[in-house]
MOPAC internal coordinates of N, CA, C and O (Angstrom, degrees):
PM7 1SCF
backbone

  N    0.0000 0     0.00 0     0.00 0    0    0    0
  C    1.4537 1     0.00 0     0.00 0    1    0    0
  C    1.5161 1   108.99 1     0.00 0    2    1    0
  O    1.2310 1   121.95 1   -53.17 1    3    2    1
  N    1.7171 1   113.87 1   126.83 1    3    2    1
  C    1.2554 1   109.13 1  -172.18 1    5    3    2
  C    1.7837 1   103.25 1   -74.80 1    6    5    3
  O    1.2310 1   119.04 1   -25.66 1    7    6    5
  N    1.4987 1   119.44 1   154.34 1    7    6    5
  C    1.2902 1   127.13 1  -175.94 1    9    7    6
  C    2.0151 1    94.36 1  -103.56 1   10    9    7
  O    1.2310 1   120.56 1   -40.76 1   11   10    9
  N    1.0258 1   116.53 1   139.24 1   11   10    9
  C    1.0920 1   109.84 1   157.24 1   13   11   10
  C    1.4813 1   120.88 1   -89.25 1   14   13   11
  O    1.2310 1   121.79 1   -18.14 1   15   14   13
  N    1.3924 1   114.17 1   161.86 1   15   14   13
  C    1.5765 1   100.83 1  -151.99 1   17   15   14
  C    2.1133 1    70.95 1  -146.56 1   18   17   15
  O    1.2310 1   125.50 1   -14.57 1   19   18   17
  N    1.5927 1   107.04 1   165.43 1   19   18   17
  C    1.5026 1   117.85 1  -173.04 1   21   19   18
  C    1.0661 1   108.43 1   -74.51 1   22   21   19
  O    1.2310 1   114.04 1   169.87 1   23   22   21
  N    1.6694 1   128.89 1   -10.13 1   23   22   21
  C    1.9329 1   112.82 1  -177.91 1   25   23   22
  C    1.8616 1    78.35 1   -89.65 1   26   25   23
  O    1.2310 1   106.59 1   129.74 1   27   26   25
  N    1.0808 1   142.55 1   -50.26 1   27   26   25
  C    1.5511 1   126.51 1  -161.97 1   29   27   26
  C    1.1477 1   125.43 1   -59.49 1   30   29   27
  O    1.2310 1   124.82 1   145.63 1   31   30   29
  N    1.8464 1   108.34 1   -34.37 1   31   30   29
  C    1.5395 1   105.88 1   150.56 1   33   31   30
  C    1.4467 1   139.61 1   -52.16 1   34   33   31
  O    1.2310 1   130.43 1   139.59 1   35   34   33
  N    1.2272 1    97.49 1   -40.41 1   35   34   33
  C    1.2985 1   120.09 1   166.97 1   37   35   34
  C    1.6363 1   126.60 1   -44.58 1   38   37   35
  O    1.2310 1   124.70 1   125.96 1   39   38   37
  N    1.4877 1   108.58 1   -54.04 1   39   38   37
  C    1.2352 1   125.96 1   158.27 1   41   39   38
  C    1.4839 1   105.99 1   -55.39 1   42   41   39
  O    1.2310 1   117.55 1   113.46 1   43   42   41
  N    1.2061 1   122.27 1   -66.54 1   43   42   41
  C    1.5408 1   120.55 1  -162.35 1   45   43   42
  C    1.9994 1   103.95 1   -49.01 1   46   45   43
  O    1.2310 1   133.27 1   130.73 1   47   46   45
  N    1.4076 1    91.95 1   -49.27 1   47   46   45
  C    1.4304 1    88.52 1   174.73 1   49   47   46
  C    1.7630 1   126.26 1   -66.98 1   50   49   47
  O    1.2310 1   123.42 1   151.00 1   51   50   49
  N    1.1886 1   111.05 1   -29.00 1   51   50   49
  C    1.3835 1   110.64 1   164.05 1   53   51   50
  C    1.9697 1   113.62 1   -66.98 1   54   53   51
  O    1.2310 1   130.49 1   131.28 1   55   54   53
  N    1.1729 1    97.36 1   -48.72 1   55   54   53
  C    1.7447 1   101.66 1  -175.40 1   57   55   54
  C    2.1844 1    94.14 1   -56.84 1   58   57   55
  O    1.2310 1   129.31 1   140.20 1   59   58   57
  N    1.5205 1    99.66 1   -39.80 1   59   58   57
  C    2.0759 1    97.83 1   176.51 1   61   59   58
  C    1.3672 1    95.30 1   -26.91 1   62   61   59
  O    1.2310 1   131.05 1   102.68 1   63   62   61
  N    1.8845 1    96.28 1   -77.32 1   63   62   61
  C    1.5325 1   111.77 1  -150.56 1   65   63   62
  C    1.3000 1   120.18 1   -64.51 1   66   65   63
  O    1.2310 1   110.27 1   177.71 1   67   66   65
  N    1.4961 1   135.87 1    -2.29 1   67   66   65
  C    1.1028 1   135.63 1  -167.61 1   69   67   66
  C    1.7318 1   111.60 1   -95.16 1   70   69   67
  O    1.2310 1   137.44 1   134.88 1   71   70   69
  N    2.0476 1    83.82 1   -45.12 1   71   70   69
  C    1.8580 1    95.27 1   165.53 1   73   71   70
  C    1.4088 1   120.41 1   -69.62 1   74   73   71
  O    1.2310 1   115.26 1   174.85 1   75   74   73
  N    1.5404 1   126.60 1    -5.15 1   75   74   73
  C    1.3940 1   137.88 1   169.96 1   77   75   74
  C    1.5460 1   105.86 1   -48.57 1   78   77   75
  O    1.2310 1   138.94 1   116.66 1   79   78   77
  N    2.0259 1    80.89 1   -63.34 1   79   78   77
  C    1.7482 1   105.57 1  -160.23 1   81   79   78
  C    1.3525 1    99.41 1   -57.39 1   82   81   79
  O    1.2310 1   123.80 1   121.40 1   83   82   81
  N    1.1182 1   110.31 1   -58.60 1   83   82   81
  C    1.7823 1   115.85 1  -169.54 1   85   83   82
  C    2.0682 1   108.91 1   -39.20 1   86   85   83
  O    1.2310 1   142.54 1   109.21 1   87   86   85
  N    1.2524 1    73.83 1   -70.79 1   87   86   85
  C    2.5005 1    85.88 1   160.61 1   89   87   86
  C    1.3793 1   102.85 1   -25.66 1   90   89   87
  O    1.2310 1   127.09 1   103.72 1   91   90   89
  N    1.6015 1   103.96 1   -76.28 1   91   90   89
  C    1.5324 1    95.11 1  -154.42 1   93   91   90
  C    1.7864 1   100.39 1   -78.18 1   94   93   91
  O    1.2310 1   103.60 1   150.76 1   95   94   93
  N    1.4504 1   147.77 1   -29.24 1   95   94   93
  C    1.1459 1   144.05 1   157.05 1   97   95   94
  C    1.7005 1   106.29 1   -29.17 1   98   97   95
  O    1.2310 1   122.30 1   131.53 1   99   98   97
  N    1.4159 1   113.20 1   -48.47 1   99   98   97
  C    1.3104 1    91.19 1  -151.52 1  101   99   98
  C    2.2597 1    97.75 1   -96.97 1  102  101   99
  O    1.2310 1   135.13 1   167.11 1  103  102  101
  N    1.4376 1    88.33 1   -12.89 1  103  102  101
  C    1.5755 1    90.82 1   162.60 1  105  103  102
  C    1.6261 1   110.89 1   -61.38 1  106  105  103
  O    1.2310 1   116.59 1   129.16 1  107  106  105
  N    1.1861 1   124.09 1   -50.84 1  107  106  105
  C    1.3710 1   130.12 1  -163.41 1  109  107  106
  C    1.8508 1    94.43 1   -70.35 1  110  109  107
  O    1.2310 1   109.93 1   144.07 1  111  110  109
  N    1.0362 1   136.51 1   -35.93 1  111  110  109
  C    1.1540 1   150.76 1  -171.73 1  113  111  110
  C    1.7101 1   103.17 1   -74.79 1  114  113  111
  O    1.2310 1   114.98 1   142.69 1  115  114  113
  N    1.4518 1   127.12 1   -37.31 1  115  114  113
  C    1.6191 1   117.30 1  -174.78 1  117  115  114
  C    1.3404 1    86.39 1   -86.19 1  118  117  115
  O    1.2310 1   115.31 1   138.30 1  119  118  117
  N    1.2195 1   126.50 1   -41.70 1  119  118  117
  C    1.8140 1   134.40 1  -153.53 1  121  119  118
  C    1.1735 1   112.48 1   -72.96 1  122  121  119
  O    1.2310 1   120.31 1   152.64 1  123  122  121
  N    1.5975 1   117.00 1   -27.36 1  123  122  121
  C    1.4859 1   119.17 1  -160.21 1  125  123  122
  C    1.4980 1   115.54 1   -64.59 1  126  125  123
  O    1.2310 1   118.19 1   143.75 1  127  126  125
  N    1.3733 1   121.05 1   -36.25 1  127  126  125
  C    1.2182 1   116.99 1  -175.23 1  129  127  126
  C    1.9087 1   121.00 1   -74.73 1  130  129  127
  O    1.2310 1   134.63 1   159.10 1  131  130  129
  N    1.5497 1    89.32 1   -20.90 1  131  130  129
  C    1.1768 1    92.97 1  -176.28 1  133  131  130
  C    1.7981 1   126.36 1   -90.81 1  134  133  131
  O    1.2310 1   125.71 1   164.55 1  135  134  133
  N    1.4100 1   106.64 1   -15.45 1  135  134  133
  C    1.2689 1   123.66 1  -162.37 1  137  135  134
  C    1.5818 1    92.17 1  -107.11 1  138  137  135
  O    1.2310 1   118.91 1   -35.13 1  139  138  137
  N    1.7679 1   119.69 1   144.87 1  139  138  137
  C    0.9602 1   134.78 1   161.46 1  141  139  138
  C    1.2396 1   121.45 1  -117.93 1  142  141  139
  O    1.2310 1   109.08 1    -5.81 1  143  142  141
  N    1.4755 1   138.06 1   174.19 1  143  142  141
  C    1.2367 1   129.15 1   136.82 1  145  143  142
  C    1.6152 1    91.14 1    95.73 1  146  145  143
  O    1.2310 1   137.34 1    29.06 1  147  146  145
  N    1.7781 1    84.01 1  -150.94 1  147  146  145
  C    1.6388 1   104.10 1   165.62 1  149  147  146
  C    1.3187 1   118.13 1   -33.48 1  150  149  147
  O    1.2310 1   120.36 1   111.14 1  151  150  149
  N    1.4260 1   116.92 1   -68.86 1  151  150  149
  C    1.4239 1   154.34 1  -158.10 1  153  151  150
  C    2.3057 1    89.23 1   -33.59 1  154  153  151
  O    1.2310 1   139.75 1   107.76 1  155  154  153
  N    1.1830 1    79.31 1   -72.24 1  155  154  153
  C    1.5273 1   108.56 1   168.97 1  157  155  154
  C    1.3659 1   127.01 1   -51.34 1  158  157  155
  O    1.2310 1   123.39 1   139.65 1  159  158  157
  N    1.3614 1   111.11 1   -40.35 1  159  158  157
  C    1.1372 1   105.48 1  -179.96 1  161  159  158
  C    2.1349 1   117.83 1   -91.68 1  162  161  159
  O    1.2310 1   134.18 1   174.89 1  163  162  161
  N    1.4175 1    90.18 1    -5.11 1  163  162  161
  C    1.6854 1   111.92 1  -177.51 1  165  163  162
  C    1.7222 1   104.91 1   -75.01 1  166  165  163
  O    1.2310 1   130.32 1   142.60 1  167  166  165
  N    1.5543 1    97.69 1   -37.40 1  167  166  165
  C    1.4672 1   103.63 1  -170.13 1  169  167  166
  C    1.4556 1   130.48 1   -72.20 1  170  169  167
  O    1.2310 1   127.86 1   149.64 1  171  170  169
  N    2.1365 1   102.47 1   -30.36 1  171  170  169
  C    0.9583 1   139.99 1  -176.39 1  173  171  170
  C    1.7474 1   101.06 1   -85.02 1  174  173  171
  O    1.2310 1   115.68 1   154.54 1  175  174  173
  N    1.4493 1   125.81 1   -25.46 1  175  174  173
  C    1.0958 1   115.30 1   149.80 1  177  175  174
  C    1.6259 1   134.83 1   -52.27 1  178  177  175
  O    1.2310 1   123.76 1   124.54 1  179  178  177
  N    1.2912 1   110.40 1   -55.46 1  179  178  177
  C    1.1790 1   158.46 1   158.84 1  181  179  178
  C    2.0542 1    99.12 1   -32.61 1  182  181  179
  O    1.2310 1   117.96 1   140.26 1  183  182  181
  N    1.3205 1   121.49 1   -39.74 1  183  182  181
  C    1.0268 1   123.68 1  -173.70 1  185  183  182
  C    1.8275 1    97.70 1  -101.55 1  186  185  183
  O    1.2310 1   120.86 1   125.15 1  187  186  185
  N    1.3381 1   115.97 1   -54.85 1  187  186  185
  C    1.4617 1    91.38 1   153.89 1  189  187  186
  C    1.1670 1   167.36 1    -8.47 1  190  189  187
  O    1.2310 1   129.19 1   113.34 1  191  190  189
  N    1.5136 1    99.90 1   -66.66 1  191  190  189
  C    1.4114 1   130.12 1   162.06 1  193  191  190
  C    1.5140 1   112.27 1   -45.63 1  194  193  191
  O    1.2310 1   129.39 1   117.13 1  195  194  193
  N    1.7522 1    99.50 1   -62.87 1  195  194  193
  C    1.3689 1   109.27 1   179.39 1  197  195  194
  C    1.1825 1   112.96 1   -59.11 1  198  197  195
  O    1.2310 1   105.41 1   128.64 1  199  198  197
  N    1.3721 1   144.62 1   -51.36 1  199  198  197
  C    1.6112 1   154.46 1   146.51 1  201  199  198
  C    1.5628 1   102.50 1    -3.98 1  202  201  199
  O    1.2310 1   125.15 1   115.00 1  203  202  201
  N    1.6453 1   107.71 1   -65.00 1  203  202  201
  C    1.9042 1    95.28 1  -161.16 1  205  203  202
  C    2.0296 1    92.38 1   -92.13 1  206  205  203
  O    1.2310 1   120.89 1   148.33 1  207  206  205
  N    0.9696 1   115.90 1   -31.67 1  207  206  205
  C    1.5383 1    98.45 1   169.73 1  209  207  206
  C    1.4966 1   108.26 1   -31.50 1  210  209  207
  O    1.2310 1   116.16 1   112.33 1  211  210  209
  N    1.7249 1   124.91 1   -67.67 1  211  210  209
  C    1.3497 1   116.97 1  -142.50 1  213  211  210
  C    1.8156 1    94.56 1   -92.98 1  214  213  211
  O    1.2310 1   117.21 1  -177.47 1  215  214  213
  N    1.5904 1   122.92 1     2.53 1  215  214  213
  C    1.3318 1    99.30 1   151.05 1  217  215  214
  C    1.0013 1   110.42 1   -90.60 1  218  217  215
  O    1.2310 1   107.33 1   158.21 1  219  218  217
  N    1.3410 1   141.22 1   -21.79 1  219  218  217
  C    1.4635 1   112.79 1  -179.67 1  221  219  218
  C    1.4206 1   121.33 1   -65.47 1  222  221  219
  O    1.2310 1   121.57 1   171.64 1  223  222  221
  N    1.4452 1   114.60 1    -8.36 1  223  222  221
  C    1.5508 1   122.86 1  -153.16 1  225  223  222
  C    1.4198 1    85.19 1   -89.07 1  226  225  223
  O    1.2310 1   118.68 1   139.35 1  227  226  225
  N    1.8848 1   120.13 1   -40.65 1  227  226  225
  C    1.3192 1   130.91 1  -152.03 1  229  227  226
  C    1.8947 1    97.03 1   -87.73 1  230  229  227
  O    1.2310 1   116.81 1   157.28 1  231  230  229
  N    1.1965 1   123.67 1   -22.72 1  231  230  229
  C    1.1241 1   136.15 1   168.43 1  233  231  230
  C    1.5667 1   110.23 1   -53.70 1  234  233  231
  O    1.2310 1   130.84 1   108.95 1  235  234  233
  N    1.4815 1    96.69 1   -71.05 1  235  234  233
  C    1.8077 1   100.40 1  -177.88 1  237  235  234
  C    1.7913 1   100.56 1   -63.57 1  238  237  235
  O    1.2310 1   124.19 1   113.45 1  239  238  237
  N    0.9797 1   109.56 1   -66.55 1  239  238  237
  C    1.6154 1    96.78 1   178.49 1  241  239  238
  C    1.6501 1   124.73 1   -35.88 1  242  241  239
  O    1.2310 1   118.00 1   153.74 1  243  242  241
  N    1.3119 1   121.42 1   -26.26 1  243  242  241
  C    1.2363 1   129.17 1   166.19 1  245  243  242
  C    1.8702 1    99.13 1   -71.00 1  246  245  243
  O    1.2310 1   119.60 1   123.80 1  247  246  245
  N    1.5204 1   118.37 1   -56.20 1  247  246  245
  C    0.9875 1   109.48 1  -170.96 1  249  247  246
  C    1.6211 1   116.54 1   -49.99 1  250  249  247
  O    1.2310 1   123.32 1   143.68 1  251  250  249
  N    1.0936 1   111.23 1   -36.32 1  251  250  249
  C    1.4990 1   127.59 1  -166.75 1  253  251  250
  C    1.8004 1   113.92 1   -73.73 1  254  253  251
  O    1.2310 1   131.69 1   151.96 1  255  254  253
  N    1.1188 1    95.03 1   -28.04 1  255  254  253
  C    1.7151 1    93.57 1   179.07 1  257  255  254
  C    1.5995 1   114.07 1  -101.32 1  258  257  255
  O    1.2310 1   123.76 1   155.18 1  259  258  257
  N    1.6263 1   110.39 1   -24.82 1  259  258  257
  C    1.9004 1   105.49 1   152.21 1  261  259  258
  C    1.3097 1   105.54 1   -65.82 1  262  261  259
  O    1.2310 1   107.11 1   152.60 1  263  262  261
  N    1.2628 1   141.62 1   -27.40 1  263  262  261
  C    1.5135 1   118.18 1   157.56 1  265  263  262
  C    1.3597 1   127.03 1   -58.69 1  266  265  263
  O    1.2310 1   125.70 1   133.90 1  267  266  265
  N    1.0215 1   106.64 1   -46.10 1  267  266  265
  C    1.8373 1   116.65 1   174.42 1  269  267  266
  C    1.4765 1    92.22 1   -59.25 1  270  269  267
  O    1.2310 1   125.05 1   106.83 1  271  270  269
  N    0.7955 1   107.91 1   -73.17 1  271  270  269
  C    1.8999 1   103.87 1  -164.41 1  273  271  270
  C    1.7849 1   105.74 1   -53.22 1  274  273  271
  O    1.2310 1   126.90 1   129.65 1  275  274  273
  N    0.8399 1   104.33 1   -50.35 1  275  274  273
  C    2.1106 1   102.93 1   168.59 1  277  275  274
  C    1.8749 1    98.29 1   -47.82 1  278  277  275
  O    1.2310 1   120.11 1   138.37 1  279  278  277
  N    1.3788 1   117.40 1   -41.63 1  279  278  277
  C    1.3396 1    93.16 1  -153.08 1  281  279  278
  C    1.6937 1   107.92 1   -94.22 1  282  281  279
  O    1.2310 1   130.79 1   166.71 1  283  282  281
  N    1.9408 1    96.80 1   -13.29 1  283  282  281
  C    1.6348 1    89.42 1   164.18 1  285  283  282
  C    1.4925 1   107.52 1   -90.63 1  286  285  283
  O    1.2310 1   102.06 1  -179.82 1  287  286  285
  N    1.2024 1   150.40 1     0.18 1  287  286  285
  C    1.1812 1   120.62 1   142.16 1  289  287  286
  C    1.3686 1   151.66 1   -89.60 1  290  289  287
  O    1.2310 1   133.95 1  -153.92 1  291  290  289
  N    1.0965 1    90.64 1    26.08 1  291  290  289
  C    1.3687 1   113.87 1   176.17 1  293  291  290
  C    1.6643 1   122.10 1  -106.01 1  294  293  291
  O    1.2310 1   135.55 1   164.04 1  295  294  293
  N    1.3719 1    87.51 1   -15.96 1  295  294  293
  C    1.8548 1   109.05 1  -179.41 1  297  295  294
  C    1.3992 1    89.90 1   -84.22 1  298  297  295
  O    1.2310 1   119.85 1   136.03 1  299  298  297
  N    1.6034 1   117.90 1   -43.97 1  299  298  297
  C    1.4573 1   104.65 1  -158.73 1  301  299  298
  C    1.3470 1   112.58 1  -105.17 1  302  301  299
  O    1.2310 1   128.11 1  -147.14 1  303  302  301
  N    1.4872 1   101.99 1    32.86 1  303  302  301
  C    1.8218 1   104.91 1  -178.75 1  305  303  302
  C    1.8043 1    82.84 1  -125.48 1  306  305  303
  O    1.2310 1   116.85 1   159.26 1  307  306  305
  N    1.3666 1   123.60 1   -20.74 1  307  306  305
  C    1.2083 1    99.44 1   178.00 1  309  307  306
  C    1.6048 1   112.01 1   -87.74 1  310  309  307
  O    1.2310 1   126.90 1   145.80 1  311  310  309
  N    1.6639 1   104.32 1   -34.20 1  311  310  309
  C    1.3644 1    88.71 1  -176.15 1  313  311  310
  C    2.2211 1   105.73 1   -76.01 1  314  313  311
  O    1.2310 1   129.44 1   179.29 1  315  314  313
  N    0.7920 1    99.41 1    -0.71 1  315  314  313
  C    1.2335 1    91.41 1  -177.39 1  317  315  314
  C    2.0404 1   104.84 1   -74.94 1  318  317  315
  O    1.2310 1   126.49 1   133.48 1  319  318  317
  N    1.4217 1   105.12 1   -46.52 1  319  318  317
  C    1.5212 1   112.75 1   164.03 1  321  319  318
  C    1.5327 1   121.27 1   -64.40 1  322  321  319
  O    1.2310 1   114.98 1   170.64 1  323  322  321
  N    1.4525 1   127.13 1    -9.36 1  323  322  321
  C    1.1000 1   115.49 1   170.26 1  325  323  322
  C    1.5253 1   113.34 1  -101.04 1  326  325  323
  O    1.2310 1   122.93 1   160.69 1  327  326  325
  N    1.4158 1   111.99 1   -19.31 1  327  326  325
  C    1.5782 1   125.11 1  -170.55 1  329  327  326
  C    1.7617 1   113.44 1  -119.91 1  330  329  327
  O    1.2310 1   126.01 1  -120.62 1  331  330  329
  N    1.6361 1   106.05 1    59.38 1  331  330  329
  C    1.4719 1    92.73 1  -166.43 1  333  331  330
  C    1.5546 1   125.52 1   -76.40 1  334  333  331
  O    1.2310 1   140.22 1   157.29 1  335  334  333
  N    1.3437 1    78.38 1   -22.71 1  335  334  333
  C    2.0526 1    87.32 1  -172.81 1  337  335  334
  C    1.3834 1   102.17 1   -63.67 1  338  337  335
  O    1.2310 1   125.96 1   138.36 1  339  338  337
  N    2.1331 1   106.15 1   -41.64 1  339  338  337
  C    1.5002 1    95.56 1  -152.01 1  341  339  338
  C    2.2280 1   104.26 1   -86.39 1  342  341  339
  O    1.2310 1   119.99 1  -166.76 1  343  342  341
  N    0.8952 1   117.63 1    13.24 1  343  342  341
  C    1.1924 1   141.84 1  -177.59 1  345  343  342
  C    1.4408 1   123.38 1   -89.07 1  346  345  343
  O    1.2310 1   134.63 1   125.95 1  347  346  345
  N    1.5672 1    89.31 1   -54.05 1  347  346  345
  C    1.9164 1   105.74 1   164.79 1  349  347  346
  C    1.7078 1   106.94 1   -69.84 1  350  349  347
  O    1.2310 1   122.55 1   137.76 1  351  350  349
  N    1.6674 1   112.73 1   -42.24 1  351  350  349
  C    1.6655 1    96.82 1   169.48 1  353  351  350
  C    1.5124 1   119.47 1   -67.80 1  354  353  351
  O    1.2310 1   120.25 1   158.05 1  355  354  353
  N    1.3467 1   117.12 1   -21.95 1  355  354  353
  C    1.1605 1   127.11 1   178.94 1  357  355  354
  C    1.6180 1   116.53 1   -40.63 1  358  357  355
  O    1.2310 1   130.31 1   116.21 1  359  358  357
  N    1.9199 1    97.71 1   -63.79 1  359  358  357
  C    1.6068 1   121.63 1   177.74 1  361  359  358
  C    1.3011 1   105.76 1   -45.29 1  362  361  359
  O    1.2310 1   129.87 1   118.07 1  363  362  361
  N    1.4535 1    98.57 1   -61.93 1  363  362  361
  C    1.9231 1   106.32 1  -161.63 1  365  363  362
  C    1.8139 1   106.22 1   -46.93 1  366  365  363
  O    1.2310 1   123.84 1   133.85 1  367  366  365
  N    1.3618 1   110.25 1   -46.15 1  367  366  365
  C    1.4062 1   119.74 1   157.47 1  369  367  366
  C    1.0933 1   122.27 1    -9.70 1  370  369  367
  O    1.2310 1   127.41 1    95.86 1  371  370  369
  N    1.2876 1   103.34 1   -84.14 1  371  370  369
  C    1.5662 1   142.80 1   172.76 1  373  371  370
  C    1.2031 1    88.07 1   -23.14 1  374  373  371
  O    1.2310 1   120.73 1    89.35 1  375  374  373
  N    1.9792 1   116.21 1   -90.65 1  375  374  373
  C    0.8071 1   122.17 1  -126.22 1  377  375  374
  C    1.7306 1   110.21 1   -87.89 1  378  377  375
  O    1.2310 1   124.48 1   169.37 1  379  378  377
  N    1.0390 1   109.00 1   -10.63 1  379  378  377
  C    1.8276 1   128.69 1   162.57 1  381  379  378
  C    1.1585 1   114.94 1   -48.14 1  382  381  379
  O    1.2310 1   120.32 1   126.23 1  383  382  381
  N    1.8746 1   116.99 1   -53.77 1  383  382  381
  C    0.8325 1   132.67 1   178.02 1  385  383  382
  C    1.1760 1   123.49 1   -77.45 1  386  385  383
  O    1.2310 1   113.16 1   165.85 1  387  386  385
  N    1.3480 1   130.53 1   -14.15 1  387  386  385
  C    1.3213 1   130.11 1   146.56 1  389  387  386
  C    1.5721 1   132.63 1   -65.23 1  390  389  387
  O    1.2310 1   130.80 1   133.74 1  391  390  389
  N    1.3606 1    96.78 1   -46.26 1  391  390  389
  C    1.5555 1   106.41 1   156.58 1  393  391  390
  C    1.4709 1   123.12 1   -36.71 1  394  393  391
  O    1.2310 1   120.61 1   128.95 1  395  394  393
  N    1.4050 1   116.44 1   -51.05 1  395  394  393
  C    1.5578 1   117.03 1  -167.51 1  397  395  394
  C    1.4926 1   109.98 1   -83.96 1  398  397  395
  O    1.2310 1   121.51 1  -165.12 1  399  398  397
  N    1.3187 1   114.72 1    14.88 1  399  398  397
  C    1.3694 1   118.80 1  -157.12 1  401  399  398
  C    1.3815 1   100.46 1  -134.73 1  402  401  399
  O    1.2310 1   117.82 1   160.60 1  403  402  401
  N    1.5894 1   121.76 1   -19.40 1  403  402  401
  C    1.5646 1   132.19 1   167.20 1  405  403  402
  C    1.2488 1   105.56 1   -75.01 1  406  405  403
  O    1.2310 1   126.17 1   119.75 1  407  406  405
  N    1.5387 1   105.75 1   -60.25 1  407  406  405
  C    1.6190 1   129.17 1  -177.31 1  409  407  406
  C    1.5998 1   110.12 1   -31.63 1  410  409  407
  O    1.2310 1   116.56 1   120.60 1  411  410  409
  N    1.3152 1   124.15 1   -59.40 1  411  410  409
  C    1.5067 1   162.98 1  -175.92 1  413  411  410
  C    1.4507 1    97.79 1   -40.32 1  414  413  411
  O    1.2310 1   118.85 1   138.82 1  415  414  413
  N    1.6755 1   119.79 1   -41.18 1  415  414  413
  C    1.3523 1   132.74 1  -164.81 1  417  415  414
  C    1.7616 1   110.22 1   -81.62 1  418  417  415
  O    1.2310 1   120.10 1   180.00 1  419  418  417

């Protein structure tokens, strides 16, 4: 059973606000010709709103993954300073295994 975890909410709530925008975009889009005035100008509020909602959502979600990314490199600069030998065999690994896989081509 998948667990939800706070970056997936996160997503779910960004993917909300985007299908909001799209709704009310494409409402303002059948309506436009027909609506004047107020009518028009209520809706275009209405599309606003939805507008700075999903940057702010896209804001914190930006905020949230330069944290993730600060906090895996920081895991992998320490374990890289505590584990150097087994890190350098790690690369060579890596990079062997890339070799035989270019080579191949």
């Amino acid at each position: 059973m998948a667990r939800k975890t706070p970056t997936s909410s996160n997503s779910d709530q960004l993917l909300d606000e985007f299908q909001a925008l799209v709704r009310d975009t494409e409402s303002l889009l059948q309506h436009s010709a027909s609506l004047a005035g107020e009518q028009a100008e209520e809706l275009r509020e209405q599309i606003r709103g939805s507008l700075g909602r999903a940057r702010n959502t896209l804001h914190s979600a930006e905020h949230a993954l330069q944290q993730r990314g600060k906090a895996a490199i920081e895991a992998t600069e320490g374990y890289v300073q505590t584990h150097p030998w087994q890190t350098l065999g790690i690369a060579a690994a890596i990079g062997m295994l890339l070799g035989m896989l270019i080579s191949r081509r």
